[in-house]
DRENNU-13179 format. One record per residue (C-alpha): residue in one letter; x, z, y. Coordinates in steps of 0.001 Angstrom, whole numbers, plus 500000, padded with zeros to 6 digits. Layout:
AXZY...
//
This chain:
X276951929516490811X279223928223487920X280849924704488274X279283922041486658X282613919991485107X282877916315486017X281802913475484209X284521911284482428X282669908883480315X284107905692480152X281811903819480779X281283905198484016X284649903160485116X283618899908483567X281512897337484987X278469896133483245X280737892522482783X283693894521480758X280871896192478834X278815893080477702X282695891231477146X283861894454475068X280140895234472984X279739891186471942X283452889608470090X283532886252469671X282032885471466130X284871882776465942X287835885180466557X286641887926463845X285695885128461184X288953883440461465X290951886880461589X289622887909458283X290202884785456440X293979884898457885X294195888196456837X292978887147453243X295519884876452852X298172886750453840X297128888876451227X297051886382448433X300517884574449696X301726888092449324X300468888856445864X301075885314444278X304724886198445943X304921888986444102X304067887415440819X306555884668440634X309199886443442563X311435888243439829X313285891289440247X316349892279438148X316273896095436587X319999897299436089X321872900002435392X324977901100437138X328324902178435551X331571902375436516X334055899503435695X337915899322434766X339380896010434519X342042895053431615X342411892540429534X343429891757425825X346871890825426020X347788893305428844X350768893436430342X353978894208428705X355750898047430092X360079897118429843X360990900602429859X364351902237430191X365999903883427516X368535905438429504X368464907456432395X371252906243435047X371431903288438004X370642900218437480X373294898231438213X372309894772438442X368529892974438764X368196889000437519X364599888392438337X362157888906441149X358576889868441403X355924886903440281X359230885428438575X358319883807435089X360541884405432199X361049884129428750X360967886057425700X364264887965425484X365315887106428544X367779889662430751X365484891362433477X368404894108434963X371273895937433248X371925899581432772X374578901384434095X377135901818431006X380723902145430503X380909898834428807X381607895842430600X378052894063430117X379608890473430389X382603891001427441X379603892764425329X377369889274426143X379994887178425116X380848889093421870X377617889440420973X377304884950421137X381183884404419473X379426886898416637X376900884384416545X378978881812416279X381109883370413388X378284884506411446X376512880816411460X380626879428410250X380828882155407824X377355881392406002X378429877707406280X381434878538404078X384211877403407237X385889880170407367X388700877748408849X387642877751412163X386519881176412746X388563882090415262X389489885113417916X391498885310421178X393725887667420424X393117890820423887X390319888499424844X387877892568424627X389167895425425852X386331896891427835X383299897540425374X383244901379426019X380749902878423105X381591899880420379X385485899565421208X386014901396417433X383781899118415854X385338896426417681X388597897110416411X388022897660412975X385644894538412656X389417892755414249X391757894485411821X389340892888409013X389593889524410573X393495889242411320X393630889609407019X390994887159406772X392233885182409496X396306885071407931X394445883815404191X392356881572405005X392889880336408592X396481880171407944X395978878291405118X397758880926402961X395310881293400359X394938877833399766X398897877332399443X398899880193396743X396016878795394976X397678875273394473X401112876559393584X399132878381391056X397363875718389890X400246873595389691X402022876298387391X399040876345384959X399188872388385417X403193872746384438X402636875237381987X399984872799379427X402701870765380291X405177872236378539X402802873665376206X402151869653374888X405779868916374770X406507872541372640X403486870920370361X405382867793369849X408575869640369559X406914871757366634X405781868396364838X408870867092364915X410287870704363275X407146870427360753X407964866551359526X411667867832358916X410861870645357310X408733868910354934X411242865847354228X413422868974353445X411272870611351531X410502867406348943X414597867508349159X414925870365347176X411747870522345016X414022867285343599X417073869585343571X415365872186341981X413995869393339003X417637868558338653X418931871947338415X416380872668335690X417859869061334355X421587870610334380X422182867971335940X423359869334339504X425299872620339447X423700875956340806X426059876244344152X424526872954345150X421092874521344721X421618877242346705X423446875245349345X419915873141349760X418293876673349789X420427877416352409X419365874816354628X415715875133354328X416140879223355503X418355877151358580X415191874940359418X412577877633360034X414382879917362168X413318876752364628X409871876576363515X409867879926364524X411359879843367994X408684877005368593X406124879274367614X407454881869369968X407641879385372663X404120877934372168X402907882121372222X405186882880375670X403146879764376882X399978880684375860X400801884414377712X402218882887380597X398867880761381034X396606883665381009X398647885462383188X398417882698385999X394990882095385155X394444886543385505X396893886390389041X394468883365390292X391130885283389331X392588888357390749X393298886575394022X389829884862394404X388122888365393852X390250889748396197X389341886754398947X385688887479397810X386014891318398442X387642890445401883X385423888140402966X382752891162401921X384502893375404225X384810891298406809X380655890599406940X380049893670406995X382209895079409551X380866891783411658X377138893628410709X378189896870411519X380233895278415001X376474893214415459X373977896408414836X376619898465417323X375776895642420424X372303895012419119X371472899179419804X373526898710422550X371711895909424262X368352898036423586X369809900851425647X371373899157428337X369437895869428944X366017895587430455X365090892464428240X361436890393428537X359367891382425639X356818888360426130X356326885075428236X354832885544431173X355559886787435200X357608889339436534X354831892451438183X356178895544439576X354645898701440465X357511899588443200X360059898116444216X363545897548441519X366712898105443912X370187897985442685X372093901030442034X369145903010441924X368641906234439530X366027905609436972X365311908456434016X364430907477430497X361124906289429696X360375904600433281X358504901695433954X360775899431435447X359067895678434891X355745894673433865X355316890965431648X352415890191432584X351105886817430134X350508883531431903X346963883306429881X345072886245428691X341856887275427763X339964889698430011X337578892087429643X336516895260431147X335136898887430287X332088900020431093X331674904438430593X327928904231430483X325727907433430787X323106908410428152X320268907523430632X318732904340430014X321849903661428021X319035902843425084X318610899644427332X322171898047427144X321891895049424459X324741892795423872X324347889580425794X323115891308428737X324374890156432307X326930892008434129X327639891709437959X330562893741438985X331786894165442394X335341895095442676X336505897900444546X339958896308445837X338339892777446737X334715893437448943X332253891759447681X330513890614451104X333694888422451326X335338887660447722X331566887954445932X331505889550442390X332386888939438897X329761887889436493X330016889115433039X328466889776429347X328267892374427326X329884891690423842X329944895315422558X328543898450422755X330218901552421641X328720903407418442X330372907355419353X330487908715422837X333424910210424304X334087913916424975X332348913598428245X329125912204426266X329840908224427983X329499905501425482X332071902767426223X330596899244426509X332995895857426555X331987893682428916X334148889766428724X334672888184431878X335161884278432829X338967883464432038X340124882600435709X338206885730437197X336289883579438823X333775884963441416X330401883411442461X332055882531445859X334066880101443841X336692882391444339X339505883460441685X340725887259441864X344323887582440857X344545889987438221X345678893875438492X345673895482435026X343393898984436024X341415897632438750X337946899753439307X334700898505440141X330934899552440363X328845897555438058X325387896452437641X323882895804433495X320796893475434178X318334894792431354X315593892451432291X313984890830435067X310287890719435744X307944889718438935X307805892225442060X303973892517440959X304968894466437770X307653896427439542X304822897773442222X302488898536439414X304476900640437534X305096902743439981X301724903171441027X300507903656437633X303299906969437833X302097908481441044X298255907933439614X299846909827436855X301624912233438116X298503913342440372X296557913547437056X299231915635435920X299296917982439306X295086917711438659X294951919483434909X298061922086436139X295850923396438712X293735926519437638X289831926515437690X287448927878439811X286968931392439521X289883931962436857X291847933920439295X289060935953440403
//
Protein backbone atom coordinates (compact mmCIF):
# COMPACT_ATOMS: atom_id res chain seq x y z
CA UNK A 1 0.00 0.00 0.00
CA UNK A 2 1.98 3.13 -1.20
CA UNK A 3 2.50 6.07 1.30
CA UNK A 4 0.34 8.80 1.03
CA UNK A 5 3.02 11.99 1.56
CA UNK A 6 2.15 14.46 4.30
CA UNK A 7 0.42 17.54 4.09
CA UNK A 8 2.50 20.85 4.36
CA UNK A 9 0.18 23.59 3.50
CA UNK A 10 0.64 26.52 5.36
CA UNK A 11 -2.14 27.19 6.37
CA UNK A 12 -2.45 24.15 8.18
CA UNK A 13 0.10 25.84 10.89
CA UNK A 14 -1.72 29.11 11.11
CA UNK A 15 -4.57 29.93 13.18
CA UNK A 16 -7.71 31.26 11.73
CA UNK A 17 -6.56 34.86 13.74
CA UNK A 18 -3.03 35.01 11.66
CA UNK A 19 -5.11 34.20 8.59
CA UNK A 20 -7.91 36.90 8.86
CA UNK A 21 -4.70 39.49 10.21
CA UNK A 22 -2.52 38.32 7.06
CA UNK A 23 -5.71 38.13 4.13
CA UNK A 24 -7.20 41.87 5.32
CA UNK A 25 -3.99 44.93 5.44
CA UNK A 26 -4.85 47.87 6.88
CA UNK A 27 -6.28 50.19 4.06
CA UNK A 28 -4.34 53.03 5.94
CA UNK A 29 -0.85 51.36 5.81
CA UNK A 30 -1.02 50.46 1.88
CA UNK A 31 -2.56 54.01 0.96
CA UNK A 32 0.04 55.86 2.79
CA UNK A 33 2.94 53.45 1.51
CA UNK A 34 2.18 54.23 -2.04
CA UNK A 35 1.95 57.89 -1.78
CA UNK A 36 5.50 57.75 0.16
CA UNK A 37 6.72 55.75 -2.39
CA UNK A 38 5.49 58.37 -5.06
CA UNK A 39 7.29 60.93 -3.63
CA UNK A 40 10.30 59.41 -3.24
CA UNK A 41 10.08 58.98 -6.73
CA UNK A 42 9.47 62.54 -7.73
CA UNK A 43 12.18 63.97 -4.99
CA UNK A 44 14.37 61.62 -6.89
CA UNK A 45 13.62 62.71 -10.41
CA UNK A 46 13.27 66.56 -9.71
CA UNK A 47 16.91 65.66 -8.02
CA UNK A 48 18.02 64.51 -10.96
CA UNK A 49 16.96 67.45 -13.02
CA UNK A 50 18.56 70.26 -11.18
CA UNK A 51 21.47 68.28 -9.97
CA UNK A 52 24.30 68.85 -12.68
CA UNK A 53 26.92 66.56 -13.54
CA UNK A 54 30.27 67.58 -15.13
CA UNK A 55 31.40 65.40 -18.44
CA UNK A 56 35.34 65.48 -18.69
CA UNK A 57 37.96 64.09 -20.28
CA UNK A 58 41.13 62.86 -18.76
CA UNK A 59 44.74 63.58 -19.91
CA UNK A 60 47.84 63.53 -18.52
CA UNK A 61 49.43 66.80 -17.14
CA UNK A 62 53.13 68.25 -16.98
CA UNK A 63 53.58 71.34 -15.12
CA UNK A 64 56.04 74.29 -16.43
CA UNK A 65 55.80 77.55 -16.73
CA UNK A 66 56.78 80.48 -19.15
CA UNK A 67 59.79 81.81 -17.75
CA UNK A 68 61.20 78.42 -16.55
CA UNK A 69 63.99 78.07 -14.74
CA UNK A 70 67.38 79.04 -15.80
CA UNK A 71 70.09 75.55 -16.31
CA UNK A 72 73.98 77.31 -15.09
CA UNK A 73 75.85 74.70 -16.72
CA UNK A 74 79.51 73.89 -16.58
CA UNK A 75 81.74 74.43 -19.29
CA UNK A 76 84.48 72.58 -17.94
CA UNK A 77 84.81 69.31 -16.64
CA UNK A 78 86.95 69.35 -13.22
CA UNK A 79 86.07 70.07 -9.19
CA UNK A 80 84.47 72.66 -8.17
CA UNK A 81 86.38 74.37 -5.95
CA UNK A 82 84.42 76.80 -4.15
CA UNK A 83 80.27 77.29 -3.75
CA UNK A 84 78.88 81.10 -2.75
CA UNK A 85 75.22 80.39 -2.53
CA UNK A 86 72.85 77.89 -1.02
CA UNK A 87 69.70 76.25 -2.09
CA UNK A 88 66.38 78.71 -2.02
CA UNK A 89 69.22 81.53 -1.93
CA UNK A 90 68.11 84.61 -4.13
CA UNK A 91 70.59 86.22 -6.34
CA UNK A 92 71.22 88.50 -8.92
CA UNK A 93 71.89 88.67 -12.46
CA UNK A 94 75.61 87.94 -12.94
CA UNK A 95 76.17 87.11 -9.74
CA UNK A 96 79.12 84.32 -8.75
CA UNK A 97 77.24 80.95 -7.90
CA UNK A 98 80.73 78.51 -7.50
CA UNK A 99 84.11 78.60 -9.26
CA UNK A 100 85.81 76.09 -11.43
CA UNK A 101 88.78 74.44 -10.72
CA UNK A 102 91.55 76.37 -12.94
CA UNK A 103 95.10 77.12 -12.75
CA UNK A 104 94.43 80.76 -12.36
CA UNK A 105 94.12 82.28 -9.15
CA UNK A 106 90.24 83.25 -9.38
CA UNK A 107 90.67 86.28 -6.93
CA UNK A 108 93.88 88.14 -8.98
CA UNK A 109 91.66 87.31 -12.29
CA UNK A 110 88.46 89.19 -10.26
CA UNK A 111 90.43 91.98 -9.44
CA UNK A 112 92.01 92.46 -12.93
CA UNK A 113 89.08 92.03 -14.55
CA UNK A 114 87.47 95.46 -12.11
CA UNK A 115 91.13 97.63 -12.35
CA UNK A 116 90.36 96.89 -16.38
CA UNK A 117 87.22 98.43 -15.67
CA UNK A 118 88.48 101.06 -14.08
CA UNK A 119 91.15 101.89 -16.82
CA UNK A 120 88.91 101.50 -19.63
CA UNK A 121 86.15 104.08 -18.05
CA UNK A 122 89.75 106.71 -17.42
CA UNK A 123 90.89 105.95 -20.81
CA UNK A 124 87.47 106.89 -22.66
CA UNK A 125 87.42 109.89 -20.25
CA UNK A 126 90.67 111.08 -21.85
CA UNK A 127 92.79 110.77 -18.06
CA UNK A 128 95.18 108.82 -19.05
CA UNK A 129 97.07 110.49 -15.95
CA UNK A 130 95.85 108.40 -13.46
CA UNK A 131 95.73 105.10 -15.03
CA UNK A 132 97.78 103.36 -13.00
CA UNK A 133 99.37 99.63 -12.22
CA UNK A 134 101.13 98.04 -9.21
CA UNK A 135 103.99 97.04 -10.59
CA UNK A 136 104.10 92.43 -9.54
CA UNK A 137 100.69 93.18 -8.13
CA UNK A 138 99.55 89.55 -10.98
CA UNK A 139 101.53 86.84 -11.21
CA UNK A 140 99.11 83.97 -10.96
CA UNK A 141 96.57 84.23 -13.98
CA UNK A 142 97.58 80.78 -15.49
CA UNK A 143 95.82 80.73 -19.21
CA UNK A 144 95.93 84.84 -19.69
CA UNK A 145 99.51 85.41 -18.00
CA UNK A 146 100.79 86.20 -21.95
CA UNK A 147 98.10 88.46 -22.53
CA UNK A 148 98.69 89.89 -19.27
CA UNK A 149 102.08 90.72 -19.98
CA UNK A 150 101.91 92.11 -23.21
CA UNK A 151 98.76 94.30 -22.34
CA UNK A 152 101.75 95.59 -19.28
CA UNK A 153 104.64 96.06 -21.68
CA UNK A 154 102.05 98.44 -23.67
CA UNK A 155 101.22 100.29 -20.56
CA UNK A 156 104.81 100.89 -18.95
CA UNK A 157 105.33 103.06 -22.65
CA UNK A 158 102.12 104.62 -22.13
CA UNK A 159 102.55 104.91 -18.58
CA UNK A 160 106.51 106.71 -18.93
CA UNK A 161 104.61 109.45 -21.74
CA UNK A 162 101.92 110.36 -20.34
CA UNK A 163 101.84 109.42 -16.62
CA UNK A 164 105.26 110.65 -16.30
CA UNK A 165 104.42 113.65 -17.73
CA UNK A 166 107.02 113.13 -20.51
CA UNK A 167 104.96 113.81 -23.37
CA UNK A 168 103.64 116.84 -22.11
CA UNK A 169 107.30 118.22 -21.26
CA UNK A 170 108.30 117.47 -24.99
CA UNK A 171 105.26 119.00 -26.33
CA UNK A 172 105.86 122.43 -24.52
CA UNK A 173 109.57 122.61 -25.19
CA UNK A 174 108.37 122.18 -28.66
CA UNK A 175 105.99 124.61 -28.59
CA UNK A 176 108.14 127.01 -27.01
CA UNK A 177 110.77 126.51 -29.95
CA UNK A 178 108.09 127.24 -32.61
CA UNK A 179 107.06 130.17 -30.11
CA UNK A 180 111.05 131.26 -30.25
CA UNK A 181 111.40 130.54 -33.69
CA UNK A 182 108.32 133.40 -35.08
CA UNK A 183 110.27 135.09 -32.71
CA UNK A 184 113.18 135.41 -34.40
CA UNK A 185 111.47 135.11 -37.58
CA UNK A 186 109.78 138.92 -36.68
CA UNK A 187 113.04 140.32 -35.61
CA UNK A 188 114.92 138.78 -39.12
CA UNK A 189 111.71 140.75 -40.78
CA UNK A 190 112.65 143.92 -39.15
CA UNK A 191 116.25 143.26 -39.67
CA UNK A 192 115.47 142.89 -43.55
CA UNK A 193 113.53 146.36 -43.50
CA UNK A 194 116.10 147.98 -42.08
CA UNK A 195 118.60 146.32 -45.03
CA UNK A 196 115.69 147.33 -47.63
CA UNK A 197 115.43 151.28 -46.42
CA UNK A 198 119.37 151.36 -46.80
CA UNK A 199 119.52 149.86 -49.77
CA UNK A 200 117.14 152.16 -51.27
CA UNK A 201 118.70 155.51 -49.69
CA UNK A 202 121.73 153.90 -51.52
CA UNK A 203 120.28 153.24 -54.42
CA UNK A 204 118.78 157.11 -55.02
CA UNK A 205 122.71 157.74 -54.01
CA UNK A 206 123.98 156.65 -57.08
CA UNK A 207 121.13 157.10 -59.62
CA UNK A 208 122.46 160.95 -58.59
CA UNK A 209 126.04 159.75 -59.17
CA UNK A 210 125.26 158.22 -62.21
CA UNK A 211 123.34 161.86 -63.48
CA UNK A 212 126.60 163.47 -62.54
CA UNK A 213 128.83 161.16 -64.25
CA UNK A 214 126.78 161.61 -67.42
CA UNK A 215 127.23 165.55 -66.29
CA UNK A 216 131.24 165.05 -66.29
CA UNK A 217 130.94 166.40 -63.48
CA UNK A 218 132.23 163.53 -61.02
CA UNK A 219 135.04 161.33 -62.38
CA UNK A 220 134.39 157.57 -63.37
CA UNK A 221 136.51 155.93 -60.27
CA UNK A 222 134.03 157.68 -58.04
CA UNK A 223 131.23 155.97 -59.96
CA UNK A 224 132.39 152.78 -59.65
CA UNK A 225 133.39 153.25 -56.03
CA UNK A 226 129.38 153.98 -55.34
CA UNK A 227 128.85 150.81 -57.53
CA UNK A 228 130.93 149.17 -55.31
CA UNK A 229 129.02 149.78 -52.35
CA UNK A 230 125.65 148.95 -53.55
CA UNK A 231 127.16 145.10 -54.65
CA UNK A 232 128.48 145.47 -50.55
CA UNK A 233 124.76 146.11 -49.38
CA UNK A 234 123.00 143.08 -50.85
CA UNK A 235 125.25 140.42 -49.92
CA UNK A 236 123.16 141.34 -46.45
CA UNK A 237 119.89 141.41 -48.02
CA UNK A 238 120.79 138.16 -48.96
CA UNK A 239 121.96 136.56 -45.74
CA UNK A 240 118.55 137.95 -44.33
CA UNK A 241 116.82 136.17 -46.88
CA UNK A 242 118.69 133.03 -46.03
CA UNK A 243 117.98 133.53 -42.47
CA UNK A 244 114.23 134.25 -42.86
CA UNK A 245 114.28 130.63 -45.29
CA UNK A 246 116.45 128.53 -42.37
CA UNK A 247 113.52 129.92 -40.17
CA UNK A 248 110.83 129.12 -42.17
CA UNK A 249 112.57 125.26 -42.44
CA UNK A 250 113.30 125.13 -38.96
CA UNK A 251 109.45 125.90 -38.20
CA UNK A 252 108.14 123.14 -40.24
CA UNK A 253 110.46 120.88 -38.96
CA UNK A 254 109.26 121.45 -35.24
CA UNK A 255 105.87 121.72 -36.36
CA UNK A 256 106.61 117.85 -38.53
CA UNK A 257 108.68 116.47 -35.02
CA UNK A 258 105.41 117.69 -32.92
CA UNK A 259 102.83 116.02 -35.44
CA UNK A 260 105.02 113.06 -35.58
CA UNK A 261 104.98 112.77 -31.80
CA UNK A 262 101.14 113.22 -31.33
CA UNK A 263 100.56 110.39 -34.00
CA UNK A 264 102.84 108.39 -32.34
CA UNK A 265 100.93 109.04 -28.70
CA UNK A 266 97.72 108.36 -30.80
CA UNK A 267 99.10 105.00 -32.24
CA UNK A 268 100.18 104.08 -28.60
CA UNK A 269 97.33 104.86 -26.97
CA UNK A 270 95.72 102.49 -30.00
CA UNK A 271 97.88 99.77 -28.90
CA UNK A 272 97.41 100.03 -25.61
CA UNK A 273 93.23 99.67 -26.03
CA UNK A 274 93.53 97.06 -27.74
CA UNK A 275 95.84 94.93 -25.92
CA UNK A 276 93.46 96.10 -22.74
CA UNK A 277 90.50 94.40 -25.29
CA UNK A 278 92.39 91.57 -26.11
CA UNK A 279 93.65 91.28 -21.97
CA UNK A 280 89.44 91.91 -21.31
CA UNK A 281 88.02 89.20 -24.05
CA UNK A 282 90.97 86.69 -22.52
CA UNK A 283 89.15 87.02 -18.67
CA UNK A 284 85.74 87.55 -20.15
CA UNK A 285 86.10 83.67 -21.97
CA UNK A 286 87.75 82.90 -19.02
CA UNK A 287 85.10 83.80 -16.53
CA UNK A 288 82.55 81.80 -18.93
CA UNK A 289 84.62 78.68 -18.41
CA UNK A 290 85.45 78.83 -14.97
CA UNK A 291 82.61 80.72 -13.15
CA UNK A 292 79.17 79.39 -12.50
CA UNK A 293 77.52 82.95 -12.87
CA UNK A 294 73.41 83.70 -12.32
CA UNK A 295 71.91 84.13 -15.67
CA UNK A 296 68.57 85.74 -14.22
CA UNK A 297 67.01 87.08 -10.86
CA UNK A 298 65.53 84.73 -9.02
CA UNK A 299 66.33 81.61 -6.21
CA UNK A 300 68.93 79.23 -6.02
CA UNK A 301 67.07 75.25 -6.90
CA UNK A 302 69.17 72.26 -7.10
CA UNK A 303 68.56 68.93 -8.37
CA UNK A 304 71.37 67.25 -5.97
CA UNK A 305 73.32 68.37 -3.81
CA UNK A 306 76.65 71.06 -4.97
CA UNK A 307 79.69 69.90 -2.62
CA UNK A 308 83.05 71.40 -2.82
CA UNK A 309 85.79 69.73 -4.55
CA UNK A 310 83.56 67.61 -6.32
CA UNK A 311 84.16 66.28 -10.09
CA UNK A 312 81.65 67.70 -12.43
CA UNK A 313 81.98 66.96 -16.51
CA UNK A 314 81.09 69.55 -19.08
CA UNK A 315 77.64 70.28 -19.82
CA UNK A 316 76.20 69.45 -16.15
CA UNK A 317 73.53 71.01 -14.46
CA UNK A 318 74.95 72.43 -11.55
CA UNK A 319 72.27 75.40 -10.40
CA UNK A 320 68.87 76.10 -11.43
CA UNK A 321 67.53 80.23 -11.38
CA UNK A 322 64.48 79.73 -10.83
CA UNK A 323 62.41 83.55 -11.35
CA UNK A 324 60.77 85.05 -8.29
CA UNK A 325 57.45 85.65 -10.59
CA UNK A 326 56.57 83.59 -13.53
CA UNK A 327 53.86 82.64 -15.53
CA UNK A 328 52.61 79.05 -15.37
CA UNK A 329 51.04 76.86 -17.45
CA UNK A 330 50.85 73.26 -18.11
CA UNK A 331 50.64 70.57 -21.03
CA UNK A 332 48.00 68.59 -21.62
CA UNK A 333 48.92 65.26 -24.45
CA UNK A 334 45.28 64.73 -25.24
CA UNK A 335 44.09 61.55 -27.16
CA UNK A 336 42.04 61.73 -30.40
CA UNK A 337 38.91 60.46 -28.51
CA UNK A 338 36.56 63.04 -27.67
CA UNK A 339 39.47 65.34 -28.27
CA UNK A 340 36.74 67.08 -30.86
CA UNK A 341 35.26 68.28 -27.42
CA UNK A 342 38.21 70.39 -25.96
CA UNK A 343 37.25 74.24 -26.65
CA UNK A 344 39.36 76.96 -25.33
CA UNK A 345 37.93 78.36 -22.14
CA UNK A 346 37.06 75.06 -20.89
CA UNK A 347 37.70 74.21 -17.08
CA UNK A 348 40.56 72.22 -16.01
CA UNK A 349 40.90 70.44 -12.55
CA UNK A 350 44.22 68.83 -12.15
CA UNK A 351 45.29 66.81 -9.31
CA UNK A 352 48.93 66.63 -8.81
CA UNK A 353 50.74 63.56 -8.50
CA UNK A 354 53.49 64.81 -5.85
CA UNK A 355 50.86 66.79 -3.60
CA UNK A 356 47.45 64.27 -2.92
CA UNK A 357 44.70 65.83 -3.60
CA UNK A 358 42.48 64.45 -0.56
CA UNK A 359 44.87 66.72 1.47
CA UNK A 360 46.45 69.71 -0.74
CA UNK A 361 43.05 69.72 -3.18
CA UNK A 362 43.69 70.44 -6.94
CA UNK A 363 44.58 73.08 -9.30
CA UNK A 364 41.92 74.75 -11.29
CA UNK A 365 42.74 75.78 -14.72
CA UNK A 366 41.69 77.03 -18.43
CA UNK A 367 42.38 76.05 -21.51
CA UNK A 368 43.96 78.90 -23.66
CA UNK A 369 45.14 76.75 -26.61
CA UNK A 370 44.70 73.85 -28.41
CA UNK A 371 47.27 72.34 -30.60
CA UNK A 372 46.58 72.36 -34.53
CA UNK A 373 49.24 69.03 -35.51
CA UNK A 374 49.52 66.00 -33.34
CA UNK A 375 52.66 64.57 -32.29
CA UNK A 376 54.32 61.36 -33.55
CA UNK A 377 52.36 59.41 -31.07
CA UNK A 378 49.01 60.99 -32.66
CA UNK A 379 48.43 63.34 -28.99
CA UNK A 380 47.48 66.86 -29.68
CA UNK A 381 49.09 69.15 -27.08
CA UNK A 382 46.65 71.50 -25.30
CA UNK A 383 47.96 74.67 -22.96
CA UNK A 384 46.21 74.87 -20.09
CA UNK A 385 47.16 78.54 -17.71
CA UNK A 386 47.00 78.13 -14.18
CA UNK A 387 46.27 80.81 -11.23
CA UNK A 388 49.72 82.68 -10.63
CA UNK A 389 50.34 81.52 -6.91
CA UNK A 390 49.32 77.79 -7.75
CA UNK A 391 46.76 78.20 -5.69
CA UNK A 392 44.59 75.11 -4.83
CA UNK A 393 40.85 75.08 -3.88
CA UNK A 394 41.96 74.19 -0.27
CA UNK A 395 43.30 77.68 -0.21
CA UNK A 396 46.44 76.11 -0.44
CA UNK A 397 49.61 77.33 -2.58
CA UNK A 398 51.86 74.44 -4.18
CA UNK A 399 55.46 75.48 -4.40
CA UNK A 400 56.54 75.10 -7.79
CA UNK A 401 58.72 72.07 -9.37
CA UNK A 402 59.41 72.75 -13.07
CA UNK A 403 58.18 68.93 -14.59
CA UNK A 404 55.72 68.06 -12.06
CA UNK A 405 52.99 65.34 -13.47
CA UNK A 406 49.47 65.21 -12.83
CA UNK A 407 46.16 63.48 -14.01
CA UNK A 408 43.74 65.96 -15.30
CA UNK A 409 40.15 66.37 -15.80
CA UNK A 410 38.79 68.93 -19.19
CA UNK A 411 35.12 69.77 -18.07
CA UNK A 412 33.34 69.82 -21.61
CA UNK A 413 29.98 70.60 -20.20
CA UNK A 414 27.79 70.00 -17.41
CA UNK A 415 24.19 68.95 -17.59
CA UNK A 416 21.45 67.47 -14.94
CA UNK A 417 21.84 63.67 -13.73
CA UNK A 418 18.34 63.28 -15.61
CA UNK A 419 20.06 63.73 -19.05
CA UNK A 420 23.08 61.71 -18.05
CA UNK A 421 20.59 58.54 -17.17
CA UNK A 422 18.76 59.04 -20.38
CA UNK A 423 21.39 58.83 -22.61
CA UNK A 424 22.43 55.89 -21.57
CA UNK A 425 19.27 54.27 -21.67
CA UNK A 426 18.47 55.56 -24.97
CA UNK A 427 22.08 53.37 -25.95
CA UNK A 428 21.16 50.10 -24.37
CA UNK A 429 17.42 50.56 -26.09
CA UNK A 430 19.67 50.94 -29.01
CA UNK A 431 21.98 48.66 -28.86
CA UNK A 432 19.17 45.87 -28.26
CA UNK A 433 17.59 47.18 -31.52
CA UNK A 434 20.82 46.70 -32.98
CA UNK A 435 21.34 42.92 -31.42
CA UNK A 436 17.29 42.65 -32.71
CA UNK A 437 17.91 43.33 -36.76
CA UNK A 438 21.55 41.19 -36.45
CA UNK A 439 19.65 38.23 -35.51
CA UNK A 440 18.61 35.92 -38.49
CA UNK A 441 14.87 35.10 -39.29
CA UNK A 442 12.85 32.32 -38.78
CA UNK A 443 13.43 29.58 -40.97
CA UNK A 444 16.55 31.23 -42.84
CA UNK A 445 18.84 28.69 -41.44
CA UNK A 446 16.69 25.87 -42.21
Amino acid sequence: MPIQPRSTNINSFQSEDVQDIVGKPPRGLLRWGILGFLFVVVLLFITTLFVKYADTIPAAFKLTSWNSPKAVVSRVSGRIMHTAVERNQMVKKGQVLAYMESVADHEEVLMLSNELNTIWNLGQDGKWGEISIEPGKYKNLGEIQTSYNAFYTVYIKVHMILGDGLFEARRKLLCQEISSNDELRESIYRQQQLYDTEYNVALQDLKMKEMLYEDKVIAPTELRMEQSKMLQRKIPMESVSSSLISNTINKLSKKKELLQMESDLVQLKYDFMQALTTLSTEIATWKKLYLLVAPIDGRIVMRDQVQEKQEVLSGDDIFYVAPACSNYFGILKMQQESFGKIAVGQAVLIRLSSFPFQEYGKLKGVVSSIGDIPDKDGQFSVIVTLPPHLRTDRNMDIPFRDGLIADAEVVTKTEPILYKFLYAMKKVFDAGKLREKKKPAKGEGA
